[in-house]
PDBQT receptor file of N, H, CA, C and O in Angstrom, charges set to zero:
ATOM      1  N   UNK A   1      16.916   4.187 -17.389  1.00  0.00    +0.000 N 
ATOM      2  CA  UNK A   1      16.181   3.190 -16.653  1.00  0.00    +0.000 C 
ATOM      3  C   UNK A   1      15.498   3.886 -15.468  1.00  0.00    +0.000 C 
ATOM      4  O   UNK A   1      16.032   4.805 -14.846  1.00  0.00    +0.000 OA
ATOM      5  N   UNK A   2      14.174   3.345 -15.173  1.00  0.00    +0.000 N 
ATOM      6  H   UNK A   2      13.740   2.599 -15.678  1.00  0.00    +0.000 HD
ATOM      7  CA  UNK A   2      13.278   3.785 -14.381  1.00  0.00    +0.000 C 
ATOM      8  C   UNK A   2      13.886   3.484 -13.019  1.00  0.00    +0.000 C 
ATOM      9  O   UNK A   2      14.695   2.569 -13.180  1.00  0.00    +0.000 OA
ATOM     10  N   UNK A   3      13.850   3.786 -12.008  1.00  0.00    +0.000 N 
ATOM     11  H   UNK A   3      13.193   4.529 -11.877  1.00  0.00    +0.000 HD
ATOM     12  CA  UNK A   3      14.542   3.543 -10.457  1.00  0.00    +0.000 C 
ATOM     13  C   UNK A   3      13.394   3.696  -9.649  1.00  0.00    +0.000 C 
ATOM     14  O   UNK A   3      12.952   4.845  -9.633  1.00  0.00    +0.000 OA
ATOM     15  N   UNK A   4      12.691   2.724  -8.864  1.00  0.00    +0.000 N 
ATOM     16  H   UNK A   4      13.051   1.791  -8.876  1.00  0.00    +0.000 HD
ATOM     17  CA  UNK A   4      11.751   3.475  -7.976  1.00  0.00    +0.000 C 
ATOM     18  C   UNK A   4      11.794   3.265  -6.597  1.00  0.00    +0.000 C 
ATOM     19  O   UNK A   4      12.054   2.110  -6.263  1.00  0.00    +0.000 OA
ATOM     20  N   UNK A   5      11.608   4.074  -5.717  1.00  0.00    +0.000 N 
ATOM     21  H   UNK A   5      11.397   5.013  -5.989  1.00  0.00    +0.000 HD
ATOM     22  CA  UNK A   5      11.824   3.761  -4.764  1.00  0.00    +0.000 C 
ATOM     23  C   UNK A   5      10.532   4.014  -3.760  1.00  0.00    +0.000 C 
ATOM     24  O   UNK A   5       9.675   4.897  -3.782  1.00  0.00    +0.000 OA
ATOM     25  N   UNK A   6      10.764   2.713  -2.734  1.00  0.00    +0.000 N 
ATOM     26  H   UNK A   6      11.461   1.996  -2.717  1.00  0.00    +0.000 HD
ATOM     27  CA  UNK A   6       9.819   2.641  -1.748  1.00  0.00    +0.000 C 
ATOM     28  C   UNK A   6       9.327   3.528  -1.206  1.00  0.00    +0.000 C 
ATOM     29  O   UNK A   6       9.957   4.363  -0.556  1.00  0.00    +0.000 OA
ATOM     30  N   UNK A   7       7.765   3.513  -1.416  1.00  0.00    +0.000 N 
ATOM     31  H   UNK A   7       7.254   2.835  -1.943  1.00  0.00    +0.000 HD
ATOM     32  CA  UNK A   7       6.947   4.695  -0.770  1.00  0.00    +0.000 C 
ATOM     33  C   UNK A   7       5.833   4.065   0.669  1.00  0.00    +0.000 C 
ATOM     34  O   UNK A   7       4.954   3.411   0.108  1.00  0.00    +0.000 OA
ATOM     35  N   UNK A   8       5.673   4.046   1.666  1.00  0.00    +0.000 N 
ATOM     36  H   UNK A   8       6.387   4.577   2.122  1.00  0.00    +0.000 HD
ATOM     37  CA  UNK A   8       5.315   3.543   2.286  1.00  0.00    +0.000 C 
ATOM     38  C   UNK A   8       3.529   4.716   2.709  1.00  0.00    +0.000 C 
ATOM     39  O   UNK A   8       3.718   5.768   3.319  1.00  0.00    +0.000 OA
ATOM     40  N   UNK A   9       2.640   4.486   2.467  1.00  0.00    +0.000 N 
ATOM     41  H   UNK A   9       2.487   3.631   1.972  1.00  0.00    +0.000 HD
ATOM     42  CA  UNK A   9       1.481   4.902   2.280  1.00  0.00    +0.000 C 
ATOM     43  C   UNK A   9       0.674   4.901   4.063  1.00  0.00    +0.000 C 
ATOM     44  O   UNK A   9       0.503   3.893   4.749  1.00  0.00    +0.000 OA
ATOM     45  N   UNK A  10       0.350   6.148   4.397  1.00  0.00    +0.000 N 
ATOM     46  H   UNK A  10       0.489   6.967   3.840  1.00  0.00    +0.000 HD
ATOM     47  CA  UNK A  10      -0.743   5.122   5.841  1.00  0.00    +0.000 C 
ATOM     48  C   UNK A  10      -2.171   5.110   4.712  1.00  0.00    +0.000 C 
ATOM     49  O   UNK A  10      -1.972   5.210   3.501  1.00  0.00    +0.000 OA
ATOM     50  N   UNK A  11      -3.223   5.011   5.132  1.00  0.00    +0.000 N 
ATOM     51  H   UNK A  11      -3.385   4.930   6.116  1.00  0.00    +0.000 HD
ATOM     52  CA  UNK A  11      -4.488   4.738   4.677  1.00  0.00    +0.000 C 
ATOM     53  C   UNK A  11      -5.444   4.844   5.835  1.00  0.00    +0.000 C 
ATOM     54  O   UNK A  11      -4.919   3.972   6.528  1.00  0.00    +0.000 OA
ATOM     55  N   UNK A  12      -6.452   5.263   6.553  1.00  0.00    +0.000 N 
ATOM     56  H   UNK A  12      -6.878   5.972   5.990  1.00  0.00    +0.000 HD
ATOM     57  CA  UNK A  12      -6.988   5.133   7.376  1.00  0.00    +0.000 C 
ATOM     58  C   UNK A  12      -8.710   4.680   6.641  1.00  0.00    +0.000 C 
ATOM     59  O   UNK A  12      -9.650   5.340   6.198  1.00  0.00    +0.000 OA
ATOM     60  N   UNK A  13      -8.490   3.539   6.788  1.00  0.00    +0.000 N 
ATOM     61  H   UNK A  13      -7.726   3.003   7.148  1.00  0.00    +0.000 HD
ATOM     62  CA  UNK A  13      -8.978   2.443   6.388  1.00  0.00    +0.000 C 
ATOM     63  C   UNK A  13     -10.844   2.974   7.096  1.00  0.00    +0.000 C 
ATOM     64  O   UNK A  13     -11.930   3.026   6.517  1.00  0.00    +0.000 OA
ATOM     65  N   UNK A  14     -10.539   3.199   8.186  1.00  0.00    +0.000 N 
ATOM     66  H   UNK A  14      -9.658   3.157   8.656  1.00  0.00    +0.000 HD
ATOM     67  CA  UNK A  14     -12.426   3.103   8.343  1.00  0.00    +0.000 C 
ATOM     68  C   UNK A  14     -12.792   4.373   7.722  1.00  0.00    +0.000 C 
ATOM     69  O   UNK A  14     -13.920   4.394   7.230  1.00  0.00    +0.000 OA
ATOM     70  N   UNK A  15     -12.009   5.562   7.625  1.00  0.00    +0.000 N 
ATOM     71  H   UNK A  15     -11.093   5.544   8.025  1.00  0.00    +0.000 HD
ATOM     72  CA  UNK A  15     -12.724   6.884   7.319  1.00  0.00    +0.000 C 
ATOM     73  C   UNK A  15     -12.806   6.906   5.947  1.00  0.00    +0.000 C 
ATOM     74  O   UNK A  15     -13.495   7.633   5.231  1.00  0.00    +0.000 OA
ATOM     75  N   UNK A  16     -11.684   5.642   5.522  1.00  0.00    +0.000 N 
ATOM     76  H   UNK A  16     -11.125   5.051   6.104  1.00  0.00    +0.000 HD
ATOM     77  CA  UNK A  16     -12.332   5.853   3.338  1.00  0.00    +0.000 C 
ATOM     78  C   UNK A  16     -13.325   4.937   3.677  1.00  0.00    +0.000 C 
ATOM     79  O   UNK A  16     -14.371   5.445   3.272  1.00  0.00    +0.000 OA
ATOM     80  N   UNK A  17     -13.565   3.891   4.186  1.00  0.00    +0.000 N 
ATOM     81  H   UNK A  17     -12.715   3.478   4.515  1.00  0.00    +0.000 HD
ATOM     82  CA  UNK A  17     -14.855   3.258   3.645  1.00  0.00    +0.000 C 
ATOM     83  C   UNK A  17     -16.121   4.141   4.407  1.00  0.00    +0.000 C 
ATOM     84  O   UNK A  17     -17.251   3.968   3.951  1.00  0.00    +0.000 OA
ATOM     85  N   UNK A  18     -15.977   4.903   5.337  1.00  0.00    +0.000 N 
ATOM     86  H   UNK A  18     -15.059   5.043   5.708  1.00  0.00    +0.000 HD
ATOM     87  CA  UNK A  18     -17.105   5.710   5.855  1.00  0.00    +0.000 C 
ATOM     88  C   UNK A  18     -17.363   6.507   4.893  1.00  0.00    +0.000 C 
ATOM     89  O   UNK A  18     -18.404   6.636   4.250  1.00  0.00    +0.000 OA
ATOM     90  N   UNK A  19     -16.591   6.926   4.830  1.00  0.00    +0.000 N 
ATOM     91  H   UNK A  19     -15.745   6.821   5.352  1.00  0.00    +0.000 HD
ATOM     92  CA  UNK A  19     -16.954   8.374   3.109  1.00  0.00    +0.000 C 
ATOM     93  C   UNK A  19     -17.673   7.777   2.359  1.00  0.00    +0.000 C 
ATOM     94  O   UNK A  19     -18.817   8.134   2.078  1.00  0.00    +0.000 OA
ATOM     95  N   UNK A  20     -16.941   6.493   1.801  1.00  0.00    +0.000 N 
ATOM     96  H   UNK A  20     -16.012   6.203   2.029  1.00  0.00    +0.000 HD
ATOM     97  CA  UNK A  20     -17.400   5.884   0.640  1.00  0.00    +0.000 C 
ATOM     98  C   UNK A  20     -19.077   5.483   0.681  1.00  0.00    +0.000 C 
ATOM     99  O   UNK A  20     -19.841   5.518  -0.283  1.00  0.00    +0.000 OA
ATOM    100  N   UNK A  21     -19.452   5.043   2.275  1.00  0.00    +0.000 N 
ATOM    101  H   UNK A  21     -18.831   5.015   3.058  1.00  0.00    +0.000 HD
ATOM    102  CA  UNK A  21     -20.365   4.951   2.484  1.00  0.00    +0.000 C 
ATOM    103  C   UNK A  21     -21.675   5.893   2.501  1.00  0.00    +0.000 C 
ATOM    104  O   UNK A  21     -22.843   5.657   2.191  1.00  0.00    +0.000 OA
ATOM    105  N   UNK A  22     -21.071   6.981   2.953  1.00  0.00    +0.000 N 
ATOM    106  H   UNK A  22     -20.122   7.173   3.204  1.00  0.00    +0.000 HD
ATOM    107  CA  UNK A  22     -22.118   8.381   3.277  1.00  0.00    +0.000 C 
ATOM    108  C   UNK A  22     -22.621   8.432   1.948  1.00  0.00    +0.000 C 
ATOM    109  O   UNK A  22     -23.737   8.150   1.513  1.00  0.00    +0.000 OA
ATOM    110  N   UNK A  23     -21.011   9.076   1.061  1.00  0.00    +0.000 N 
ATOM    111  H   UNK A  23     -20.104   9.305   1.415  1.00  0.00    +0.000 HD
ATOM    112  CA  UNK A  23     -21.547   9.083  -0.127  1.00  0.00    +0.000 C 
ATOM    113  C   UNK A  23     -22.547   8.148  -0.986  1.00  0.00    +0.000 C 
ATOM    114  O   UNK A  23     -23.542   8.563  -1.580  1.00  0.00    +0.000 OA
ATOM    115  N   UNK A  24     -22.259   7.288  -0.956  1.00  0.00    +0.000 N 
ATOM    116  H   UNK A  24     -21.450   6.951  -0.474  1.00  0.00    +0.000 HD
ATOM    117  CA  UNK A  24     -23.197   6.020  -1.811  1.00  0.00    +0.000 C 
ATOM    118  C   UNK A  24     -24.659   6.083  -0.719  1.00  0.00    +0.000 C 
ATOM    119  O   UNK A  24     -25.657   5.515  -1.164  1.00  0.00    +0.000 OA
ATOM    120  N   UNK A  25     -24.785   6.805   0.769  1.00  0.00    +0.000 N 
ATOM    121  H   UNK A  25     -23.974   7.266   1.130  1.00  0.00    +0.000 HD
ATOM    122  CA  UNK A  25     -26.288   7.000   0.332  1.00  0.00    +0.000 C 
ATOM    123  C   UNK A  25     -26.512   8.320   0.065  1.00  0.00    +0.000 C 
ATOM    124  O   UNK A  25     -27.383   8.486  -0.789  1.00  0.00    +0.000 OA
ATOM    125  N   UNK A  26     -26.087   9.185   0.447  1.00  0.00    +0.000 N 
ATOM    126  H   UNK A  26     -25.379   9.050   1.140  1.00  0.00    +0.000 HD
ATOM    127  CA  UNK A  26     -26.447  10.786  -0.573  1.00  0.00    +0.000 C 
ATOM    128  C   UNK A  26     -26.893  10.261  -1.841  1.00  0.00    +0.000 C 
ATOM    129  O   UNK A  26     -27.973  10.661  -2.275  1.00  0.00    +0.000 OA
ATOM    130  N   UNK A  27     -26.200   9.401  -2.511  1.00  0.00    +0.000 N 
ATOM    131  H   UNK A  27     -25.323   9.076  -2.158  1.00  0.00    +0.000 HD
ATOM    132  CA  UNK A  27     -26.751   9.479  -3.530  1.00  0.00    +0.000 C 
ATOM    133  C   UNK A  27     -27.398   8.220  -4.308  1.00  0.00    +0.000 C 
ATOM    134  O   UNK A  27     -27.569   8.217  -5.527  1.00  0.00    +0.000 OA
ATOM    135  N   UNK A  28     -27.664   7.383  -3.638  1.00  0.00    +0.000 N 
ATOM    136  H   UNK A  28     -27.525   7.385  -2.647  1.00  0.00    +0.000 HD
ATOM    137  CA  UNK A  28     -28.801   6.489  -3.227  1.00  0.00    +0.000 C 
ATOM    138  C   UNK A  28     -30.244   6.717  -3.156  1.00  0.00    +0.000 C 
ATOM    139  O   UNK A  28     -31.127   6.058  -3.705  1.00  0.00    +0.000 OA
ATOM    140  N   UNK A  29     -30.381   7.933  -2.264  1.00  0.00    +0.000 N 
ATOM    141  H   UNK A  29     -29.664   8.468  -1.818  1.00  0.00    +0.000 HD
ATOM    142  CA  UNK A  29     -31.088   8.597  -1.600  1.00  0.00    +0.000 C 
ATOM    143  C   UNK A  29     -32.054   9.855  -3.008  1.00  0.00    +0.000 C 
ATOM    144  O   UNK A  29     -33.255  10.123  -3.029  1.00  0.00    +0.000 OA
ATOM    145  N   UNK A  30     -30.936  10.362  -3.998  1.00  0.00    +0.000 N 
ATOM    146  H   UNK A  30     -29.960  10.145  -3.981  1.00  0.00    +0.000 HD
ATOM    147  CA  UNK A  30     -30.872  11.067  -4.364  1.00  0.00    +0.000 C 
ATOM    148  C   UNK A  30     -31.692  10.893  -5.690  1.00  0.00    +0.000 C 
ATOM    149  O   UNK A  30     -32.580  11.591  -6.179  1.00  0.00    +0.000 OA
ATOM    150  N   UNK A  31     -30.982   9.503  -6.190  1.00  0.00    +0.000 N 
ATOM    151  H   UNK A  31     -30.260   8.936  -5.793  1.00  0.00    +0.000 HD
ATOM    152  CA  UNK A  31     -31.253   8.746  -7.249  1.00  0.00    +0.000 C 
ATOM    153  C   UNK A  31     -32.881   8.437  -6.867  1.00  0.00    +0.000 C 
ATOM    154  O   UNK A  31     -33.778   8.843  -7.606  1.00  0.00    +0.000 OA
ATOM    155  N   UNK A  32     -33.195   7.559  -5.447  1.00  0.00    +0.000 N 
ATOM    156  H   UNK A  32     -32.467   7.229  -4.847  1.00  0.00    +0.000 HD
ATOM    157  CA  UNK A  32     -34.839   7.506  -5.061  1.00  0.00    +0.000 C 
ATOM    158  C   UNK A  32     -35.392   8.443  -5.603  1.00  0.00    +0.000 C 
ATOM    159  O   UNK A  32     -36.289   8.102  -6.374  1.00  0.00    +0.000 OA
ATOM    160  N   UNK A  33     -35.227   9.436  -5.514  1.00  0.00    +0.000 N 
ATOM    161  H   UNK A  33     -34.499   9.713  -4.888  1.00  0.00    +0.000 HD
ATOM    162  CA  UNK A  33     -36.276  10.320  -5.621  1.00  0.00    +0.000 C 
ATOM    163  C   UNK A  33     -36.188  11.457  -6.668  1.00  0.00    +0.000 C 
ATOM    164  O   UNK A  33     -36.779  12.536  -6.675  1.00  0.00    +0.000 OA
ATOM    165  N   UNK A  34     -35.043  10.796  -7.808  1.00  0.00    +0.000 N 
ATOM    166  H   UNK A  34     -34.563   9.919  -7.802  1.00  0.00    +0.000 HD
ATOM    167  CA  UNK A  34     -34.726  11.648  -9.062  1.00  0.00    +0.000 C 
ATOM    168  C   UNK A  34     -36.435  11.760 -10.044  1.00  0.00    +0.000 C 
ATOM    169  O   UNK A  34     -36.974  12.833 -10.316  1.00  0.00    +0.000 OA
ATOM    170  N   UNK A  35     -36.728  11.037 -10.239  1.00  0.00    +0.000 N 
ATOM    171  H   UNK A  35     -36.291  10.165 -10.018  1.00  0.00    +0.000 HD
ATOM    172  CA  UNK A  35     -38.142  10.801 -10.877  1.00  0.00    +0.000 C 
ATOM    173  C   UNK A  35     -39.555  10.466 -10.023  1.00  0.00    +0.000 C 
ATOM    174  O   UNK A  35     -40.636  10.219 -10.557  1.00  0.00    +0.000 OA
ATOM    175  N   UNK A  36     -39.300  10.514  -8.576  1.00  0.00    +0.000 N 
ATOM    176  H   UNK A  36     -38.421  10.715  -8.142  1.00  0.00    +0.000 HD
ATOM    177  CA  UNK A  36     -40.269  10.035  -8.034  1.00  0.00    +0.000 C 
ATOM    178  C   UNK A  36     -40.373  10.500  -6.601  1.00  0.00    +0.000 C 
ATOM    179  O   UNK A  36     -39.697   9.910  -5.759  1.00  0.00    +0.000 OA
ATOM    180  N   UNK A  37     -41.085  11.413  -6.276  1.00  0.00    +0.000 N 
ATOM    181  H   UNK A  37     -41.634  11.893  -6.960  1.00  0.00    +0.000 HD
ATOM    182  CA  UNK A  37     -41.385  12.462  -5.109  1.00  0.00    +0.000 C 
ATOM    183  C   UNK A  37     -41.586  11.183  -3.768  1.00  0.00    +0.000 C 
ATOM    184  O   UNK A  37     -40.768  11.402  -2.875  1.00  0.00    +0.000 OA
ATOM    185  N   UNK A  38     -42.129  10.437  -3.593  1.00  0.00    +0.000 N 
ATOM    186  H   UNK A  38     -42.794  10.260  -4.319  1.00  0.00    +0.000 HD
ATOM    187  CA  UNK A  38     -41.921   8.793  -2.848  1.00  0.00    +0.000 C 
ATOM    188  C   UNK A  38     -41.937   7.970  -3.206  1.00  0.00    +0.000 C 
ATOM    189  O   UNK A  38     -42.820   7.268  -3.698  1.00  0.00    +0.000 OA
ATOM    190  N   UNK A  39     -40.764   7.849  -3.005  1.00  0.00    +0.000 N 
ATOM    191  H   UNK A  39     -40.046   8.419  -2.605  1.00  0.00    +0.000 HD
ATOM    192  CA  UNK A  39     -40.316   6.123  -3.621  1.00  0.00    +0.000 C 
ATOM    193  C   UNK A  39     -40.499   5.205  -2.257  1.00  0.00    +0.000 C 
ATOM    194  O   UNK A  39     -40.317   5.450  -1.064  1.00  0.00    +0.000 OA
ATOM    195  N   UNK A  40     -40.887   4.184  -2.888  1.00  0.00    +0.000 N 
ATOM    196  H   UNK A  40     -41.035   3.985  -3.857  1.00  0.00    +0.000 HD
ATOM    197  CA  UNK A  40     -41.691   3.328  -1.829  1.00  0.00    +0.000 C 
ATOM    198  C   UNK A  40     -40.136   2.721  -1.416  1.00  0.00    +0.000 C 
ATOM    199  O   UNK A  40     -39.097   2.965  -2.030  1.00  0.00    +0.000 OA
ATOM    200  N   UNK A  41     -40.268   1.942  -0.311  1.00  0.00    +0.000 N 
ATOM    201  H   UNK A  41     -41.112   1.745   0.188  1.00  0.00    +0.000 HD
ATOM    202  CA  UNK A  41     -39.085   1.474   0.849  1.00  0.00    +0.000 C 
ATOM    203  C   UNK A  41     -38.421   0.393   0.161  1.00  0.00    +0.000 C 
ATOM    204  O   UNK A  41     -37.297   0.218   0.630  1.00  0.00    +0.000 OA
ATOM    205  N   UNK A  42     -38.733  -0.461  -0.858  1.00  0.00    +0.000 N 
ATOM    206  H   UNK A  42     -39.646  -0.319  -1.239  1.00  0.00    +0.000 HD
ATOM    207  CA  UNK A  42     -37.690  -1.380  -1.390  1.00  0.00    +0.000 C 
ATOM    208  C   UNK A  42     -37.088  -0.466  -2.356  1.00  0.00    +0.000 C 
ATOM    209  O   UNK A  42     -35.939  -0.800  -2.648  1.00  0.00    +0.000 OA
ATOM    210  N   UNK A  43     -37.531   0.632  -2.967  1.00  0.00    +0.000 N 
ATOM    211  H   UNK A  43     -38.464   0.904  -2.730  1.00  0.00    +0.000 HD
ATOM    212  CA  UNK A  43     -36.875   1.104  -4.350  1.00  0.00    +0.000 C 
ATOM    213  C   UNK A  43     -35.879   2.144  -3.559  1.00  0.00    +0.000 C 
ATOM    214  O   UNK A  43     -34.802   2.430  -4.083  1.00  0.00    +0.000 OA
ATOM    215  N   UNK A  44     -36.192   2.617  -2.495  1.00  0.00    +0.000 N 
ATOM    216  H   UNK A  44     -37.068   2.385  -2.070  1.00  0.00    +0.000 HD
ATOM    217  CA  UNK A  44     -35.522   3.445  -2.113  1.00  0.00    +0.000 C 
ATOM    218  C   UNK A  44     -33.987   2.833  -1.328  1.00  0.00    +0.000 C 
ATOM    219  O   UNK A  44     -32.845   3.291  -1.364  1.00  0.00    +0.000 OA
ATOM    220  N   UNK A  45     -34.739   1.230  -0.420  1.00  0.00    +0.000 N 
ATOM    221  H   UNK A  45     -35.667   0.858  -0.391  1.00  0.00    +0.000 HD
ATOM    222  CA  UNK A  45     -33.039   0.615  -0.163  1.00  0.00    +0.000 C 
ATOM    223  C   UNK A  45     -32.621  -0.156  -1.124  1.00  0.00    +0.000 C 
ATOM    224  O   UNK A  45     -31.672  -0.853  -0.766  1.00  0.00    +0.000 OA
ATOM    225  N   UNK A  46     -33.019  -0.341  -2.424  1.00  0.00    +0.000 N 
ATOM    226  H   UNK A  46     -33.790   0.225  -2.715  1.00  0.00    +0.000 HD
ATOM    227  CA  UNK A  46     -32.134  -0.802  -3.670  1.00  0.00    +0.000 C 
ATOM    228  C   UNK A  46     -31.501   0.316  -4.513  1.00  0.00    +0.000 C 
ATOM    229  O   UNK A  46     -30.496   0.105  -5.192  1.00  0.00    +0.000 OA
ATOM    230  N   UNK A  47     -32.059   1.404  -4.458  1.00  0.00    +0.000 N 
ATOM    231  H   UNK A  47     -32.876   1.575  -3.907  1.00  0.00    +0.000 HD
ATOM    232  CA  UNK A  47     -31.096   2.243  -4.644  1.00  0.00    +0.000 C 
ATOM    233  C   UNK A  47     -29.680   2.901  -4.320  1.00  0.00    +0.000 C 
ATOM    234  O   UNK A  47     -28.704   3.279  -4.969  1.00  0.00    +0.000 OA
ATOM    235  N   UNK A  48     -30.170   2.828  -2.646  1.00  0.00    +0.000 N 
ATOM    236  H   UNK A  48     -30.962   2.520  -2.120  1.00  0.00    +0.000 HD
ATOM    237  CA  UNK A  48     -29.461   3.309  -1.646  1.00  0.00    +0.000 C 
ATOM    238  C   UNK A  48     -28.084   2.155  -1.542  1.00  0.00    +0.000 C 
ATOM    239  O   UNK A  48     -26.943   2.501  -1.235  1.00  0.00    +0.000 OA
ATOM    240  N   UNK A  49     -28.503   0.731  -1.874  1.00  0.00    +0.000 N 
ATOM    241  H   UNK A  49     -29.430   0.449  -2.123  1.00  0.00    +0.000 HD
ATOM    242  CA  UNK A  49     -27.395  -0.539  -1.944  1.00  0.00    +0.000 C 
ATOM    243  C   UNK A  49     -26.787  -0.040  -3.100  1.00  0.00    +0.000 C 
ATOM    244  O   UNK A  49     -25.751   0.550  -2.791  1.00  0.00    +0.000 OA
ATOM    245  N   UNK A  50     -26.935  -0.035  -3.937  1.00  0.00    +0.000 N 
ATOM    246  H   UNK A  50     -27.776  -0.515  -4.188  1.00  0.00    +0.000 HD
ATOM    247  CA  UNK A  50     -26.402  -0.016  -5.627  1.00  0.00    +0.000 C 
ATOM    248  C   UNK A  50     -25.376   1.262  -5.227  1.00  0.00    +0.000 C 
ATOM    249  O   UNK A  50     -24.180   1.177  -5.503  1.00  0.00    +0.000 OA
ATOM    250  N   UNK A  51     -25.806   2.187  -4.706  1.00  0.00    +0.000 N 
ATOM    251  H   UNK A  51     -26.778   2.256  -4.482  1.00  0.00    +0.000 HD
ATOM    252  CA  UNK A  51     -25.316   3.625  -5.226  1.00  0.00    +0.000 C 
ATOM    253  C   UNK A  51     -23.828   3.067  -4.089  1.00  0.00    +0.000 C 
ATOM    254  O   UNK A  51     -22.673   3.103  -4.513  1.00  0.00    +0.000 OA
ATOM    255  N   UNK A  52     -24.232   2.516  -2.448  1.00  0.00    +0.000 N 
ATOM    256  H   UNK A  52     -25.170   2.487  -2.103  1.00  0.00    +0.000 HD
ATOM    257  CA  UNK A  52     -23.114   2.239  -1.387  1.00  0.00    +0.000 C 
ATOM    258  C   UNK A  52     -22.152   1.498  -2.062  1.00  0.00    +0.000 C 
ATOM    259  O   UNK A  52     -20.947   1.740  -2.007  1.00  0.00    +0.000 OA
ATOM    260  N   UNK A  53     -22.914   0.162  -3.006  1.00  0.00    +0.000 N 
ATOM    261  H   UNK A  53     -23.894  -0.034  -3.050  1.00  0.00    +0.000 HD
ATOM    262  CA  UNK A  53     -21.614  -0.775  -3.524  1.00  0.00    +0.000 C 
ATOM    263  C   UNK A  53     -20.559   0.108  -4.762  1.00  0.00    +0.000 C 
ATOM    264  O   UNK A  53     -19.349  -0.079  -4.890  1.00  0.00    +0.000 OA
ATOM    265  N   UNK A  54     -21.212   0.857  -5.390  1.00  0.00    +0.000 N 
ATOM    266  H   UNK A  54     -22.195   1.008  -5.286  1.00  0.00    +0.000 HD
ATOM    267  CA  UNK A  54     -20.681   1.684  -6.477  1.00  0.00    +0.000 C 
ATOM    268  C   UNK A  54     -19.230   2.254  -5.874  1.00  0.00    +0.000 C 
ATOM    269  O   UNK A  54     -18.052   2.147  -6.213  1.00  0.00    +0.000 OA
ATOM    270  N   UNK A  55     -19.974   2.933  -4.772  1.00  0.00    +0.000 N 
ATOM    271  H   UNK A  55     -20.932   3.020  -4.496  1.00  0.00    +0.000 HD
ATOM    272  CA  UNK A  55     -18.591   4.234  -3.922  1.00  0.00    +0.000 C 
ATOM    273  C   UNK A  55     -17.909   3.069  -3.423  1.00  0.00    +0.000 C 
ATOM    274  O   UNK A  55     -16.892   2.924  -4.103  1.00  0.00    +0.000 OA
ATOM    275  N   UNK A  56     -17.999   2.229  -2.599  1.00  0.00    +0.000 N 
ATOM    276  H   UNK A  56     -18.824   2.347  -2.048  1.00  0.00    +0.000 HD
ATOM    277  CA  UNK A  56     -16.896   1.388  -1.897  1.00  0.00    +0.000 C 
ATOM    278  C   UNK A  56     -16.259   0.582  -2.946  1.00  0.00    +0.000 C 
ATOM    279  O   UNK A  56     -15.110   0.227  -2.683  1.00  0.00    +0.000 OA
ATOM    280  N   UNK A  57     -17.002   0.015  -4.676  1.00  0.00    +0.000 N 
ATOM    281  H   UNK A  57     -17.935   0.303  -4.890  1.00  0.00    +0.000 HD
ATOM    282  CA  UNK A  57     -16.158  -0.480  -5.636  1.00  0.00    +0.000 C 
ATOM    283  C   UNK A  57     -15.214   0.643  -5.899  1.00  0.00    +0.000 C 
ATOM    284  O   UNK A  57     -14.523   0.193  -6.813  1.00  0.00    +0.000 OA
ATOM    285  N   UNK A  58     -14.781   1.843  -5.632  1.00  0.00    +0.000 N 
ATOM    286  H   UNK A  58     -15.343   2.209  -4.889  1.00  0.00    +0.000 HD
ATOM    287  CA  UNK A  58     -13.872   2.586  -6.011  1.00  0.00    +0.000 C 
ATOM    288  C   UNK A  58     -12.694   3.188  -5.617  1.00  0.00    +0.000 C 
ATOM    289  O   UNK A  58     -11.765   3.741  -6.206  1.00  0.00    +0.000 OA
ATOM    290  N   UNK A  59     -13.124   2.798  -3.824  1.00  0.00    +0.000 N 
ATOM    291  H   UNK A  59     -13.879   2.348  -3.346  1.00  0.00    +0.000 HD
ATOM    292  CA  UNK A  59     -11.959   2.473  -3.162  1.00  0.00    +0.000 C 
ATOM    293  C   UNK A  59     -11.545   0.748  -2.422  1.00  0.00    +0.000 C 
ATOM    294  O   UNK A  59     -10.758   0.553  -1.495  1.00  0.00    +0.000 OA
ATOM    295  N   UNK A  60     -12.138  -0.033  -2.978  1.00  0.00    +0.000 N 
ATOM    296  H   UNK A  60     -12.777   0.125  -3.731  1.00  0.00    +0.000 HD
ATOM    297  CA  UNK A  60     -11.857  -1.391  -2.577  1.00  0.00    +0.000 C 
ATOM    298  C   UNK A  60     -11.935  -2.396  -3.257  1.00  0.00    +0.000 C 
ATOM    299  O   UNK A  60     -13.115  -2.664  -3.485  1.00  0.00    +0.000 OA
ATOM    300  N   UNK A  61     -11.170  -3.158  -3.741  1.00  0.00    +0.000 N 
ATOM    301  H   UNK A  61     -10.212  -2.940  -3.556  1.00  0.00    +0.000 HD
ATOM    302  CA  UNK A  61     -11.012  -4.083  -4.655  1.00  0.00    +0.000 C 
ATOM    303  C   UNK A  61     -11.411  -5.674  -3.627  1.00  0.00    +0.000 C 
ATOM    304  O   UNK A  61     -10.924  -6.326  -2.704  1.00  0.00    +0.000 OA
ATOM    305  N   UNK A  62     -12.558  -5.683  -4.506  1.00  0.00    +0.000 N 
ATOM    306  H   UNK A  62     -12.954  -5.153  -5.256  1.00  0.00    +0.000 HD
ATOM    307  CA  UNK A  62     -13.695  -6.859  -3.979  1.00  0.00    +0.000 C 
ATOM    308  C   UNK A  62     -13.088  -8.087  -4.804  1.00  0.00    +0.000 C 
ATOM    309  O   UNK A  62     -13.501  -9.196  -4.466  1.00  0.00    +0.000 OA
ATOM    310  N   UNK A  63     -12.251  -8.030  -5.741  1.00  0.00    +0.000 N 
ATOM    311  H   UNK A  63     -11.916  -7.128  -6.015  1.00  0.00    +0.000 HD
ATOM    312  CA  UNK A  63     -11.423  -9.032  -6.151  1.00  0.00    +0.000 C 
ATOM    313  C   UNK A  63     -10.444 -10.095  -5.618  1.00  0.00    +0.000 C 
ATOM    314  O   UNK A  63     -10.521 -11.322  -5.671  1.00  0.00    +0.000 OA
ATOM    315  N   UNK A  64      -9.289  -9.106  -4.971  1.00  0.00    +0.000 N 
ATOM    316  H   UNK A  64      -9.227  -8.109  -4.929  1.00  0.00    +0.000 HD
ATOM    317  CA  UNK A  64      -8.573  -9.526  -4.522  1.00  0.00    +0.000 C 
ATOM    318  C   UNK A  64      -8.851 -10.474  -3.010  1.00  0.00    +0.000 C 
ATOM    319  O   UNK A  64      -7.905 -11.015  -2.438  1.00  0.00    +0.000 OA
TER     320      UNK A  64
């Protein structure tokens, strides 16, 4: 039989969602301008949204 015992975790909560953030526009940013030398200002902050919600869906459960 499996036995488990309590693990008590810290998390520093603003620096994962900051990461999560940077990252999702690096590559937001990245994605703009994969096919297109200027991407005009809505394609570039709908990219830049999509790519932020992606990284923070992977450390944050928008469910619960």
């Amino acid at each position: 039989m499996f036995m488990s015992k309590k693990v008590k975790l810290k998390v520093d909560v603003y620096r994962t969602v900051a990461r999560a953030v940077e990252e999702g526009i690096s590559m937001g940013y990245n994605r703009a301008h994969k096919y297109n030398s200027r991407p005009d200002k809505d394609s570039m902050s709908e990219y830049i949204h999509n790519e932020i919600m992606n990284s923070l869906s992977e450390v944050v459960n928008f469910d619960a």
